[in-house]
N, C-alpha and C positions, 0 to 999 in steps of 0.2 A: 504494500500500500504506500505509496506515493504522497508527503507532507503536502497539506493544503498550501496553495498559492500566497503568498504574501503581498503585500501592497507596502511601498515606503511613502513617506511622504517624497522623498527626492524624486520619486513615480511620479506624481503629482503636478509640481511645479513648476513654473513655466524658468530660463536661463536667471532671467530679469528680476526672479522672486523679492529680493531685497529691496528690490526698486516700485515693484507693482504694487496696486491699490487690488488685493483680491479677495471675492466674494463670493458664496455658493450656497448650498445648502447642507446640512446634516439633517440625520434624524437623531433625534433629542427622548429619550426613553421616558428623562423625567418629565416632560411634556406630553408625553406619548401619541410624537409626530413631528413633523418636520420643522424646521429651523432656518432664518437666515442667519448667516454667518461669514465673518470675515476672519484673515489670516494675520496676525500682528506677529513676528517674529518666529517664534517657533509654538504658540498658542491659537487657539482659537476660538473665536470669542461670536456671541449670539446678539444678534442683532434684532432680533424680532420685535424688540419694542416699539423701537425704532420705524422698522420698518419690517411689514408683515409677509411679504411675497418680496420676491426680488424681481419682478416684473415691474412694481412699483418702485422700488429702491433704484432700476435701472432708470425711470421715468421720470424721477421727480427730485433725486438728490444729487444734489454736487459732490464732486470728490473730496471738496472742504468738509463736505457735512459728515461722509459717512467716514472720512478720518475721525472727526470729531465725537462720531454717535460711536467706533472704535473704542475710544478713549477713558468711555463710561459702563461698557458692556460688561457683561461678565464672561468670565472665561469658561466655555464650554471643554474645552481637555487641548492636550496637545494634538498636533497635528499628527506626529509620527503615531500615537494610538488611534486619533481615528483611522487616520489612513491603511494602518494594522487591519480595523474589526471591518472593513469596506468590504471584504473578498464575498461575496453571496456565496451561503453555505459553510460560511469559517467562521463567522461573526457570530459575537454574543449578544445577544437582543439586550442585557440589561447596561449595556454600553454604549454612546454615540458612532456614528460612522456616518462617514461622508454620501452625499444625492446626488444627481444629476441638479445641475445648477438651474435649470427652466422649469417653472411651477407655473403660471399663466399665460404667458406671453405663446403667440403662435411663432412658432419656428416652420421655416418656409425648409423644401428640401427639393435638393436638383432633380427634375427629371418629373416632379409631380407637379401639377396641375392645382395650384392653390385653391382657387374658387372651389372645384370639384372637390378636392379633397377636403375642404372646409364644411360643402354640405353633403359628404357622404359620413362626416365627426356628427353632424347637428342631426340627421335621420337615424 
């Protein structure tokens, strides 16, 4: 039997890390559901008061602000553990682990047909 997959955070992160303003989602157990959430150093911290979707957080705040709404969050766990519990199927449900970062906003995809594919979501 072959060790489940692991996830690092260095998996993760884009070269620029140090330098980027980044944002996503977890799922939050103590909440029981998902979270926004931004990356401060090797932490990660929950934004959701803040800001509830990151479809909004994308729409309406400055990168002054959500430095700022950063500054005040609390700390959801390190990065390298959630990025750890992320693997589906490896992950401890009483633990955070990282989402796909789009929770509303429509994401367009090459090759498909937006209008159609929007009312064949709504049917």
């Amino acid at each position: 039997m072959s060790p489940a997959p692991r996830l690092s955070a260095r998996d993760c992160l884009p070269r620029d890390a140090g330098e980027a303003l980044l944002i996503g989602r977890a799922w939050s157990p103590a909440e029981e559901g998902p979270v926004v959430v931004a990356v401060r150093g090797d932490e990660v911290f929950d934004l959701t008061r803040q800001y509830p979707t990151t479809s909004g957080l994308l729409n309406a705040a400055t990168p002054a602000q959500v430095r700022a709404a950063i500054k005040t969050a609390a700390a959801l766990g390190s990065l390298e553990a959630l990025a750890a519990n992320s693997v589906e199927g490896a992950r401890d449900a009483g633990r955070p682990w990282l989402l796909a970062p789009a929770d509303l906003h429509a994401v367009k995809a090459s090759g498909v047909t937006f209008v159609a594919s929007l009312l064949e979501r709504v049917i």
